[in-house]
KOLDRENBA-631079 format. One line per 4 residues: for each residue x, y, z of C-alpha. Coordinates in nm, 2 decimals, decimal comma. Example, Ala and Ser with C-alpha at 12.3 -4.5 7.8 and 13.67 -1.06 7.14 Angstrom:
# residues 2
1,23:-0,45:0,78; 1,37:-0,11:0,71
This chain:
# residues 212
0,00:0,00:0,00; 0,14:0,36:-0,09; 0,23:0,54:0,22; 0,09:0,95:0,17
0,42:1,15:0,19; 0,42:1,44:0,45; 0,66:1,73:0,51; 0,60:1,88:0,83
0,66:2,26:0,79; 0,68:2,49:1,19; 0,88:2,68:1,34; 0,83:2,52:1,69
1,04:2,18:1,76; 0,74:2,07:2,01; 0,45:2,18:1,80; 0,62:1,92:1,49
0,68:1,67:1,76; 0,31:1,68:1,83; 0,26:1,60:1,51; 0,48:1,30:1,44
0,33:1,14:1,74; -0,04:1,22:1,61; 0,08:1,05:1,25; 0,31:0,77:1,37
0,05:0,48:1,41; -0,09:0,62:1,09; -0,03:0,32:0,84; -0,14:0,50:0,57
0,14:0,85:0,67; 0,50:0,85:0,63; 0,64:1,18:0,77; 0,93:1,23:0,52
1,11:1,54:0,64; 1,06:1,87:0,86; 1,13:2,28:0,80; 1,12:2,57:1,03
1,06:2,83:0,74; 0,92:2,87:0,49; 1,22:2,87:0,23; 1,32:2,50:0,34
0,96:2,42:0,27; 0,99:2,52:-0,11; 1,33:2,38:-0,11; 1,19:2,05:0,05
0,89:2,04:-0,19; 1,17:2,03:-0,48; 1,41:1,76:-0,30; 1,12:1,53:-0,13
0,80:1,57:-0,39; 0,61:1,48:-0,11; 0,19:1,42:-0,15; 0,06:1,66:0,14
0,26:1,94:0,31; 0,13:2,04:0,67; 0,23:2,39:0,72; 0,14:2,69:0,97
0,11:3,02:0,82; 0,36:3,18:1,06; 0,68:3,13:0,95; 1,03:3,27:0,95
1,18:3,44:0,64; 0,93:3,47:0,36; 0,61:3,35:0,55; 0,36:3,04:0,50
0,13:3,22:0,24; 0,43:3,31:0,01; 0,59:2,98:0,07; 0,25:2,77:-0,06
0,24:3,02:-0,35; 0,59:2,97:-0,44; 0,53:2,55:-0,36; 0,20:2,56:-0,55
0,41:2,69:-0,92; 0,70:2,48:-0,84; 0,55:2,15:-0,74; 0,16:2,09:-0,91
0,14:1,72:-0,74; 0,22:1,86:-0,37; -0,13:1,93:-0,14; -0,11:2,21:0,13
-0,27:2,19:0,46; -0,23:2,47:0,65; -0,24:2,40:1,07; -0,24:2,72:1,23
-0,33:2,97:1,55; -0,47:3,18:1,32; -0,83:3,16:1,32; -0,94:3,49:1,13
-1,12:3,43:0,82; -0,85:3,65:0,61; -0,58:3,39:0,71; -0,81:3,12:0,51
-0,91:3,32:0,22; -0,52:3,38:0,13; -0,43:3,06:0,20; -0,66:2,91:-0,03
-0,65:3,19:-0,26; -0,25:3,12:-0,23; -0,32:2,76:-0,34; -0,39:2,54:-0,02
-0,60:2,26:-0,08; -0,72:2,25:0,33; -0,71:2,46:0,67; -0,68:2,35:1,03
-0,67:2,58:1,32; -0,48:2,45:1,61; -0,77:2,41:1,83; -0,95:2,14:1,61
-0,94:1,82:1,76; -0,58:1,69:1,67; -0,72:1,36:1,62; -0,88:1,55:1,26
-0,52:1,59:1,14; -0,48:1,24:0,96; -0,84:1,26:0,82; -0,76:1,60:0,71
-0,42:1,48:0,52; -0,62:1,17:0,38; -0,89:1,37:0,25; -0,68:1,67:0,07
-0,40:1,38:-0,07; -0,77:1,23:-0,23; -0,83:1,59:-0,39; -1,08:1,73:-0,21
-1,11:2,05:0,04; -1,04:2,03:0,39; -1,14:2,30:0,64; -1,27:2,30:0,98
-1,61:2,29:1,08; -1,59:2,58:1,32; -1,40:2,76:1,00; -1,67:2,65:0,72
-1,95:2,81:0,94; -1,83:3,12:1,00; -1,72:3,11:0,64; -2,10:3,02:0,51
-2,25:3,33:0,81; -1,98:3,62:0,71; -2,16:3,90:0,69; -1,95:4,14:0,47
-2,17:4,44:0,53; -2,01:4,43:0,91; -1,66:4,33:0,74; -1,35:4,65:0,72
-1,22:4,72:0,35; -1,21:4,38:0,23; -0,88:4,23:0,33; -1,00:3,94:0,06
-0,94:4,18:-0,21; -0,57:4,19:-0,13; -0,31:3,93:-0,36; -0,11:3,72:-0,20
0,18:3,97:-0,21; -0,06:4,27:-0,09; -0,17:4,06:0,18; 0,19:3,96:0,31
0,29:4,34:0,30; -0,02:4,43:0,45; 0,11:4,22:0,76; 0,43:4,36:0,72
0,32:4,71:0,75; 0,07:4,66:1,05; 0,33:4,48:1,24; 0,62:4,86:1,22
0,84:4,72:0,91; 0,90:4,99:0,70; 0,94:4,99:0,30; 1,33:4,99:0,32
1,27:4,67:0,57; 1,01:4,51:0,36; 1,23:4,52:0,06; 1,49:4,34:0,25
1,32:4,10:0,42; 1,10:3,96:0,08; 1,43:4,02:-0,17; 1,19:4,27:-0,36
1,35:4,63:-0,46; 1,24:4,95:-0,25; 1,01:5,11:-0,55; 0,88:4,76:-0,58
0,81:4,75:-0,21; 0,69:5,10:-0,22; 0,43:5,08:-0,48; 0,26:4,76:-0,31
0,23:4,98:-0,05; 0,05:5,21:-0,22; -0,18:4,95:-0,39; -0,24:4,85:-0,03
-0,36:5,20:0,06; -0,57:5,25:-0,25; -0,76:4,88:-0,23; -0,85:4,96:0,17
-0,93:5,32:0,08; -0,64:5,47:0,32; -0,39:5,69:0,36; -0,16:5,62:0,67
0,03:5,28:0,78; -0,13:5,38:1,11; -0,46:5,31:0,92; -0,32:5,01:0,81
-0,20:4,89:1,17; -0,58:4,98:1,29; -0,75:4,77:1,05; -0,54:4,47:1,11
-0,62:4,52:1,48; -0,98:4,49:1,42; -0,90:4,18:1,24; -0,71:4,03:1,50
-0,45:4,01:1,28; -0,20:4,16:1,52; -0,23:4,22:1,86; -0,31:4,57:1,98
């Protein structure tokens, strides 16, 4: 019987524990290799062409959402299933609009986490029932400027902005020039009808995306 090839792809050496004891007495699982950011998991998706890639969104360097965009060109057969704290309904719009094929927050029943893997690795969707509900009852008249509009890029940057990075900072950290940086920034501001990164930093606290 083919054994479903997982990467495991967190930052946190106990949080990927957890989740090689969850999958171990899987028959059907083989937990083929492991990253910390983003960057090894595209690299990883080259070297291992693994079936399913479990990944949280919250990673080092270039981020989870950029790193399932960059897997989802680079590797067509890998699945993404993103596991993550993150239980705002932007996070799961990028991701899927990033290319994930499933979305788990971290406080779903763990025991869901093989059924999940089974289920995208069989081509179908996979996202929590907490998750789907809300998703089904949004109400987009109570909704700020719709983060959902964002591309992937904008949305990353976005982040960037509301957490203090500035342009020069931004540029450096995604490898991107500083006018490249700079007119994101502004496409940002135009699509969420703003003017100020304070504006920015607002919206993403209403969101819960950071922390006030």
């Amino acid at each position: 019987m083919k054994k479903i090839k997982v990467i495991l792809v967190d930052d946190h050496a106990v949080v990927r524990a957890g989740y090689k004891i969850l999958l171990k007495n899987i028959d059907a699982i083989e937990v083929v290799a492991e990253a910390t950011n983003g960057e090894d998991a595209v690299q990883l998706s080259r070297d291992c062409n693994p079936d399913v890639i479990v990944m949280d969104i919250s990673l080092p360097g270039i981020g989870g959402i950029e790193a399932i965009r960059q897997i989802t060109l680079i590797n067509t057969n890998a699945k993404i299933l993103v596991f993550s704290m993150h239980e705002e309904l932007v996070f799961v719009e990028q991701a899927l609009q990033a290319g994930a094929h499933g979305y788990m927050t971290k406080s779903s029943n763990p025991q869901l986490l093989s059924k999940a893997i089974k289920q995208i690795y069989n081509g179908k969707k996979y996202i929590d029932d907490e998750l789907q509900k809300r998703m089904l009852y949004k109400k987009s008249a109570e909704d700020d400027p719709q983060l959902s509009d964002l591309s992937t890029r904008e949305f990353q940057i976005f982040c960037l902005l509301a957490e203090g990075l500035t342009t020069a900072e931004i540029s450096k950290q995604l490898s991107i020039s500083y006018k490249t940086a700079a007119n994101y920034g502004t496409q940002i501001k135009n699509k969420l009808n703003v003017t100020t990164v304070a504006d920015i930093a607002r919206i993403a606290i209403r969101r819960n995306i950071i922390k006030a």
